[in-house]
FIFI-928963 format. One record per atom (N, C-alpha, C): residue number from 1; residue in three letters; atom name; x, z, y. Coordinates in nm, 3 decimals. Layout:
<pts>
PT_NUM_ALA_CA_X_Z_Y
...
</pts>
This chain:
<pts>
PT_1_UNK_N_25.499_12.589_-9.241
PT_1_UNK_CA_25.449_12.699_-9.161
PT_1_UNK_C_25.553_12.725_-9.052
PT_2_UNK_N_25.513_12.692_-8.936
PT_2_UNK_CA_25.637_12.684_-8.812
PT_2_UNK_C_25.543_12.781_-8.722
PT_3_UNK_N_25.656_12.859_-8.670
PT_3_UNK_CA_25.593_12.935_-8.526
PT_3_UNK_C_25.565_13.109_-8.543
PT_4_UNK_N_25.569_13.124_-8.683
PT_4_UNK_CA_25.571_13.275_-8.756
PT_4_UNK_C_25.708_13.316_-8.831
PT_5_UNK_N_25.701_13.337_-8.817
PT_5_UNK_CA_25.819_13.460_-8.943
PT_5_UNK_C_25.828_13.449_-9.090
PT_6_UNK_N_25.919_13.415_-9.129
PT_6_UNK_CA_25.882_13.411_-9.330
PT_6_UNK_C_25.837_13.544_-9.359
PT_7_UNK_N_25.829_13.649_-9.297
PT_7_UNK_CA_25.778_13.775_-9.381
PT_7_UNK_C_25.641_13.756_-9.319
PT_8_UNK_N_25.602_13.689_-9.241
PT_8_UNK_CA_25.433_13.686_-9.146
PT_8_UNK_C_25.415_13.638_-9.298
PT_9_UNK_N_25.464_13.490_-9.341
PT_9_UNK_CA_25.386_13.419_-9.490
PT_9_UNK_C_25.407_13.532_-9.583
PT_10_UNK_N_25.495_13.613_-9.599
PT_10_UNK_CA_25.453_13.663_-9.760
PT_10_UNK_C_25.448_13.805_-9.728
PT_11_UNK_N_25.324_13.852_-9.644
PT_11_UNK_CA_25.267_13.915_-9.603
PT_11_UNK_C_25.322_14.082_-9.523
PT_12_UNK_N_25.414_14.028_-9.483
PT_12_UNK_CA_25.439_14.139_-9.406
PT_12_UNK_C_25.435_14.148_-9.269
PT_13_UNK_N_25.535_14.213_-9.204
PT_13_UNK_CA_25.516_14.212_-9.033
PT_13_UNK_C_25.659_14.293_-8.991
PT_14_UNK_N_25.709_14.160_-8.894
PT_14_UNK_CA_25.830_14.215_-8.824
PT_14_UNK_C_25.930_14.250_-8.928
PT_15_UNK_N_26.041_14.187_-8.999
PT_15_UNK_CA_26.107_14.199_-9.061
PT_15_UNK_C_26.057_14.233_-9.199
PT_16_UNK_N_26.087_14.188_-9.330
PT_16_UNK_CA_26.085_14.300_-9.448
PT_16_UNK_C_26.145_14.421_-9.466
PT_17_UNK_N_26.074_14.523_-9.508
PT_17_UNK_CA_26.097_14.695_-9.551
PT_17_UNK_C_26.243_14.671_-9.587
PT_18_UNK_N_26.320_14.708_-9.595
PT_18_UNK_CA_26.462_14.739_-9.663
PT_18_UNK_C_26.444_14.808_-9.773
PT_19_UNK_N_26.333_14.877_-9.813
PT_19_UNK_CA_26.331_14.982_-9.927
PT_19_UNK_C_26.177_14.830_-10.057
PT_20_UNK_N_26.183_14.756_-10.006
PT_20_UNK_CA_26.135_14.626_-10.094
PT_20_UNK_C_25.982_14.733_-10.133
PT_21_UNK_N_25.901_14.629_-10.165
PT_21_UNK_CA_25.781_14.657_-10.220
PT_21_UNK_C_25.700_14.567_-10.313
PT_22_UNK_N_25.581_14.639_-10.360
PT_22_UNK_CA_25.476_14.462_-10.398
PT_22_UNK_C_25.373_14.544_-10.456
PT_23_UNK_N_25.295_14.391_-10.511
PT_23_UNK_CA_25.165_14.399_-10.455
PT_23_UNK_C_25.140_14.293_-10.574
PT_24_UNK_N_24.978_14.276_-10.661
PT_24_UNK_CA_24.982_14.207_-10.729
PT_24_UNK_C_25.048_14.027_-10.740
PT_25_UNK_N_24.990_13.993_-10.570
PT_25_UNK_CA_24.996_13.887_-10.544
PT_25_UNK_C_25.109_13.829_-10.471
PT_26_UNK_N_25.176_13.976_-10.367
PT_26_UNK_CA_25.306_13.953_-10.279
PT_26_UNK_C_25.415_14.054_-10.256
PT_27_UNK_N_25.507_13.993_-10.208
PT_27_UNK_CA_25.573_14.152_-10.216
PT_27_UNK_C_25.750_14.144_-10.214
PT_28_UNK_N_25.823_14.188_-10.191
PT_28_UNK_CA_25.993_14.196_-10.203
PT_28_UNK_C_26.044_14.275_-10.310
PT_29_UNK_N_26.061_14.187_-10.421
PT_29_UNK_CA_26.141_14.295_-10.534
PT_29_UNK_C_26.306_14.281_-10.529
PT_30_UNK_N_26.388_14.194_-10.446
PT_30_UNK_CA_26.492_14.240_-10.406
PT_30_UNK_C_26.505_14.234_-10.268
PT_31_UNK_N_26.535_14.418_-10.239
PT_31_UNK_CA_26.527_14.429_-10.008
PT_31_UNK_C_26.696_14.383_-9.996
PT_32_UNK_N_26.703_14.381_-9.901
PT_32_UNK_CA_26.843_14.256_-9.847
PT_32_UNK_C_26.916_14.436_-9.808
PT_33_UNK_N_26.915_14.564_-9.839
PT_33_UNK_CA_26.964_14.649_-9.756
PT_33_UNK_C_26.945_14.780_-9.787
PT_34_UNK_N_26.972_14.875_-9.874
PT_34_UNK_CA_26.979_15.020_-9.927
PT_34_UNK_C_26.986_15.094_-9.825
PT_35_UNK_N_26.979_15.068_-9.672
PT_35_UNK_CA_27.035_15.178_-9.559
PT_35_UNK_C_26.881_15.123_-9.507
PT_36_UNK_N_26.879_15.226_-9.401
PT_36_UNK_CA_26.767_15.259_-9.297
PT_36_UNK_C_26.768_15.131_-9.186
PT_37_UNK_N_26.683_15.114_-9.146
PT_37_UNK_CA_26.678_15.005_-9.049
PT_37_UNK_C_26.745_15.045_-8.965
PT_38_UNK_N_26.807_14.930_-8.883
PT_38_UNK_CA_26.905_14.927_-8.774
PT_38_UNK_C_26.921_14.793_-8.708
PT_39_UNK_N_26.792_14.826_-8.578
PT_39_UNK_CA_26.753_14.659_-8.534
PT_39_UNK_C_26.854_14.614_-8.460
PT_40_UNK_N_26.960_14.696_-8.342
PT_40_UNK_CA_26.981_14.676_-8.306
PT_40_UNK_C_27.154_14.600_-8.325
PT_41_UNK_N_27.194_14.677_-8.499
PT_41_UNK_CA_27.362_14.560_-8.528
PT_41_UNK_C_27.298_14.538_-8.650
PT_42_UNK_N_27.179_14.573_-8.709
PT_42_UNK_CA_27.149_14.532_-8.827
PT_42_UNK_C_27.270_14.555_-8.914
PT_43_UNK_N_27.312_14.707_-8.923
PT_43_UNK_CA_27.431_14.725_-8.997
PT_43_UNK_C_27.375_14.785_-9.153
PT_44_UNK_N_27.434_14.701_-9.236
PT_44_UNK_CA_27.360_14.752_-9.388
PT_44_UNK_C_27.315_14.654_-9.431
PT_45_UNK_N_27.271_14.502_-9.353
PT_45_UNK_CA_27.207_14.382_-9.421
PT_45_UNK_C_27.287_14.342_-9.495
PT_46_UNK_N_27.229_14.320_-9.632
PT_46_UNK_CA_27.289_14.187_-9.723
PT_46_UNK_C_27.295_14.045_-9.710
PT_47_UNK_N_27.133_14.070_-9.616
PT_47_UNK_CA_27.053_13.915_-9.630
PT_47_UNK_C_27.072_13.875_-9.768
PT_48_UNK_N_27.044_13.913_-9.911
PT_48_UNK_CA_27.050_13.857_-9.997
PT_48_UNK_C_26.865_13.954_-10.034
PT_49_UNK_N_26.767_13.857_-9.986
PT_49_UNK_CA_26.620_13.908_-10.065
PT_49_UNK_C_26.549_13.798_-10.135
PT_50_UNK_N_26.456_13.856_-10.238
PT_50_UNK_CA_26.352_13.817_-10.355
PT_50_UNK_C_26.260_13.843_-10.318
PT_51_UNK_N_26.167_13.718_-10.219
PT_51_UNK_CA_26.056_13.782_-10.186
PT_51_UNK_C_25.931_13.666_-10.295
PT_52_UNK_N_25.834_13.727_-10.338
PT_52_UNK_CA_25.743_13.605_-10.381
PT_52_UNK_C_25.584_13.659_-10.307
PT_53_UNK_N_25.492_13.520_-10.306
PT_53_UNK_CA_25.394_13.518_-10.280
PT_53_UNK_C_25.294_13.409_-10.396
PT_54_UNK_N_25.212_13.450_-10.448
PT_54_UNK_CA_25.113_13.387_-10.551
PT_54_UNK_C_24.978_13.394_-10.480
PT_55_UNK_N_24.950_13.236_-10.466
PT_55_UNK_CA_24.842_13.153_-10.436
PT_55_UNK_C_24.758_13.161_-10.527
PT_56_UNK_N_24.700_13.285_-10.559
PT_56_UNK_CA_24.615_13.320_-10.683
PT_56_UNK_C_24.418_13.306_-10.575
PT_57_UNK_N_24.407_13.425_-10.491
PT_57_UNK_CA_24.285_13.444_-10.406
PT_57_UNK_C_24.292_13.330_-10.291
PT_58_UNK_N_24.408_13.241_-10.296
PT_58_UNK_CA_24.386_13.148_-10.206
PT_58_UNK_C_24.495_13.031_-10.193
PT_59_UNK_N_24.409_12.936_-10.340
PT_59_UNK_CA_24.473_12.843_-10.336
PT_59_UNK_C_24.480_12.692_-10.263
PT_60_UNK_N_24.587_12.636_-10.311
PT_60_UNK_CA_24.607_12.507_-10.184
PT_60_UNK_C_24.630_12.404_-10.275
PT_61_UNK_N_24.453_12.359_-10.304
PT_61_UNK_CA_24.457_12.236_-10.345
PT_61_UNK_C_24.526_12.119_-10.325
PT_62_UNK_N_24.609_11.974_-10.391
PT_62_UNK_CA_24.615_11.854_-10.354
PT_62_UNK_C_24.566_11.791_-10.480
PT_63_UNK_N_24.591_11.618_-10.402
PT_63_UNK_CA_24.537_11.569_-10.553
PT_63_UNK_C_24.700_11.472_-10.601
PT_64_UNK_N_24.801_11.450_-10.540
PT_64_UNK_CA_24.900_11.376_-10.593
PT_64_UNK_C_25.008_11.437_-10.538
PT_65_UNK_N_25.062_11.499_-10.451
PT_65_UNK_CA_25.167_11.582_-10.392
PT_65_UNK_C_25.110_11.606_-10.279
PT_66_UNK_N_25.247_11.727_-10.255
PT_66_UNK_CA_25.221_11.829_-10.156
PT_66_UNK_C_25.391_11.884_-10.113
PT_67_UNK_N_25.375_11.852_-9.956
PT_67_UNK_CA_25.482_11.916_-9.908
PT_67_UNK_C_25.489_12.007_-9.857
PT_68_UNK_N_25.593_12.114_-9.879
PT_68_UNK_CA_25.572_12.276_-9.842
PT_68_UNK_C_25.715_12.298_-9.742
PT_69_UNK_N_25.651_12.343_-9.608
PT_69_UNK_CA_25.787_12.343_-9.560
PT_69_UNK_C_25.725_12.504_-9.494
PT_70_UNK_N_25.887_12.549_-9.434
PT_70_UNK_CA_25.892_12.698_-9.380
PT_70_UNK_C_26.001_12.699_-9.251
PT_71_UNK_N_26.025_12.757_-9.164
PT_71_UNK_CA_26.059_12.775_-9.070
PT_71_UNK_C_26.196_12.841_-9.100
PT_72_UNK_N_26.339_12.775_-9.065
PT_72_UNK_CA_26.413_12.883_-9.080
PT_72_UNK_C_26.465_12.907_-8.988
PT_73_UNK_N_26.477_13.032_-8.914
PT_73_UNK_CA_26.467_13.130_-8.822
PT_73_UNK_C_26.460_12.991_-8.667
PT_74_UNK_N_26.478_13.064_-8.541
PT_74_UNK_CA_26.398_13.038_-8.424
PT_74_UNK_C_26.419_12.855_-8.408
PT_75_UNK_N_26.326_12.810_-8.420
PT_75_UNK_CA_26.369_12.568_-8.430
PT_75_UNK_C_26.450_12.535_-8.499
PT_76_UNK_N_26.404_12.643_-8.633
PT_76_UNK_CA_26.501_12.583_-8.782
PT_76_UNK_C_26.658_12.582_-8.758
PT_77_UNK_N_26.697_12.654_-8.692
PT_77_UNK_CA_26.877_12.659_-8.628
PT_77_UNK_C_26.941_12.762_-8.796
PT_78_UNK_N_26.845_12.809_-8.880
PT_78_UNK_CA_26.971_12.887_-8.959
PT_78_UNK_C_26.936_12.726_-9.076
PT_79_UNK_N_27.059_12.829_-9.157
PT_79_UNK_CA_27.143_12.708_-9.245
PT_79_UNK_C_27.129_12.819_-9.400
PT_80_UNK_N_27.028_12.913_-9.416
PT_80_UNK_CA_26.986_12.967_-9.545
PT_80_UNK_C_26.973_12.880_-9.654
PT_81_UNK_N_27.028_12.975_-9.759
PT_81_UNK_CA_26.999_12.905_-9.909
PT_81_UNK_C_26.888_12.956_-9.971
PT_82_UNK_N_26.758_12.856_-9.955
PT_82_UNK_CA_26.648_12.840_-10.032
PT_82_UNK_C_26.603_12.818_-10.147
PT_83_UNK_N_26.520_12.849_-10.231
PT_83_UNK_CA_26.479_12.808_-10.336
PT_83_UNK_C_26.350_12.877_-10.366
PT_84_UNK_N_26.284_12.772_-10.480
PT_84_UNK_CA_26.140_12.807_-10.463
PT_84_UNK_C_26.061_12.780_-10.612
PT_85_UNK_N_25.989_12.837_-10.641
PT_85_UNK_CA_25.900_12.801_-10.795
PT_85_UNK_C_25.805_12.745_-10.739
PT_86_UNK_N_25.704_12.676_-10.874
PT_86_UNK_CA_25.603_12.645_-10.912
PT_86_UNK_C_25.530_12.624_-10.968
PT_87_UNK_N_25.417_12.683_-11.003
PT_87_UNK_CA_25.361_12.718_-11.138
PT_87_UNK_C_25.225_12.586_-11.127
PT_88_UNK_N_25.191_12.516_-11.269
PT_88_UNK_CA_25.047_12.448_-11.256
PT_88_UNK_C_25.050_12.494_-11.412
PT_89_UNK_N_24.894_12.439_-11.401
PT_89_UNK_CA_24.821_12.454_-11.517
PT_89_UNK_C_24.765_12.337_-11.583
PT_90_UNK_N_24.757_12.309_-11.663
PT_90_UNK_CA_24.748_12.154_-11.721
PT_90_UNK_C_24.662_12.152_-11.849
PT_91_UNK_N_24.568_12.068_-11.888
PT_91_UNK_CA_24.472_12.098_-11.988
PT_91_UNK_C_24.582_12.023_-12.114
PT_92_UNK_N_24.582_12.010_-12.217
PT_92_UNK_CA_24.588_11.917_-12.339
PT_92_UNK_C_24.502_11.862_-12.359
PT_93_UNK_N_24.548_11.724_-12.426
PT_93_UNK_CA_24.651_11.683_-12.404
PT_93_UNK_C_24.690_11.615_-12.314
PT_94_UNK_N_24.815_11.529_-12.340
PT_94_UNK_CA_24.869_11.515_-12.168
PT_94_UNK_C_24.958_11.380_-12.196
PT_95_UNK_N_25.034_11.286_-12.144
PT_95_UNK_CA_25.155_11.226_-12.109
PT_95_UNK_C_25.253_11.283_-12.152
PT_96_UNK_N_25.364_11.249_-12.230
PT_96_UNK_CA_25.452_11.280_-12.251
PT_96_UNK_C_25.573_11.317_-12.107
PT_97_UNK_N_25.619_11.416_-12.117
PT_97_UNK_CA_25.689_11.433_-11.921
PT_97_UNK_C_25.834_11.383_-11.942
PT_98_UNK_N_25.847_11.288_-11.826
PT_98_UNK_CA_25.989_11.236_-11.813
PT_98_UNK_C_26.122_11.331_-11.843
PT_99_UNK_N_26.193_11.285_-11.899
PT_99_UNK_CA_26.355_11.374_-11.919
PT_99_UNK_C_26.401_11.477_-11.836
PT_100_UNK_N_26.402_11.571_-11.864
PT_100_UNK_CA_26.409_11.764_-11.704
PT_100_UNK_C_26.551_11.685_-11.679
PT_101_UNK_N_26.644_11.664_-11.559
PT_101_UNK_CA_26.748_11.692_-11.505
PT_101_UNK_C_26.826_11.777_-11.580
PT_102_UNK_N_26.924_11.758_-11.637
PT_102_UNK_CA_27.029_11.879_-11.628
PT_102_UNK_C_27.044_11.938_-11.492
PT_103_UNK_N_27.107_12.063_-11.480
PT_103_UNK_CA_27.148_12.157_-11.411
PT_103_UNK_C_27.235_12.082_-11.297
PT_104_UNK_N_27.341_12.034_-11.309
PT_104_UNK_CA_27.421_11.960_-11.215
PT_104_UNK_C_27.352_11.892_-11.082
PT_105_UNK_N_27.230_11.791_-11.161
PT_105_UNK_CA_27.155_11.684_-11.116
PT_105_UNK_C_27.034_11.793_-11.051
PT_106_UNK_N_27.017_11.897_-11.082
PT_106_UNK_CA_26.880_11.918_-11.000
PT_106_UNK_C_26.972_12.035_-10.893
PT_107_UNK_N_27.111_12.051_-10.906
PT_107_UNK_CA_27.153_12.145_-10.767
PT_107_UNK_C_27.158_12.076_-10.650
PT_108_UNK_N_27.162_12.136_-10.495
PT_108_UNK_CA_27.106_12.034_-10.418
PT_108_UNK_C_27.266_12.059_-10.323
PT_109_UNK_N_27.354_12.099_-10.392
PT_109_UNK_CA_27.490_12.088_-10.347
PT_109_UNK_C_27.593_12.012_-10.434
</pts>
């Protein structure tokens, strides 16, 4: 999703609330900032937020993979630390699933 805002995707507008919110499906349960907005030195940011969005009323089918990319801030110029879930649902029974990574092997530093 290039050309919007990460709070445009998980449904907000023009920055996230500082005072965090949510919503069944979306929402900020940790705000980056306990103080009042302040656009102009942005004094009070943590930049440390928990935002999620669930593809519940509108999901995004594939049938073998799927790449999910996001915009970070104006032609991808910031250098943020990302991370992301993913939930599926799977009938039984199934394939036995290859060996999980230890911790070491799945950090991307």
């Amino acid at each position: 999703m290039h050309g919007t805002g990460t709070e445009d995707y998980f449904c907000s507008s023009y920055e996230f609330p500082v005072d965090g919110w949510s919503t069944p499906y979306h929402g900020v349960s940790l705000a980056g900032s306990p103080k009042l907005r302040d656009w102009d030195n942005m004094e009070g940011k943590t930049n440390k937020w928990t935002v999620y969005k669930f593809h519940i009323e509108d999901p995004i089918p594939f049938k073998k993979s799927i790449k999910v990319t996001i915009e970070h801030g104006h032609a991808n110029d910031r250098s943020d630390d990302w991370a992301s879930v993913a939930y599926w649902y799977q009938a039984e029974p199934h394939k036995v699933f290859p060996r999980f990574p230890g911790v070491n092997e799945r950090m991307p530093r």
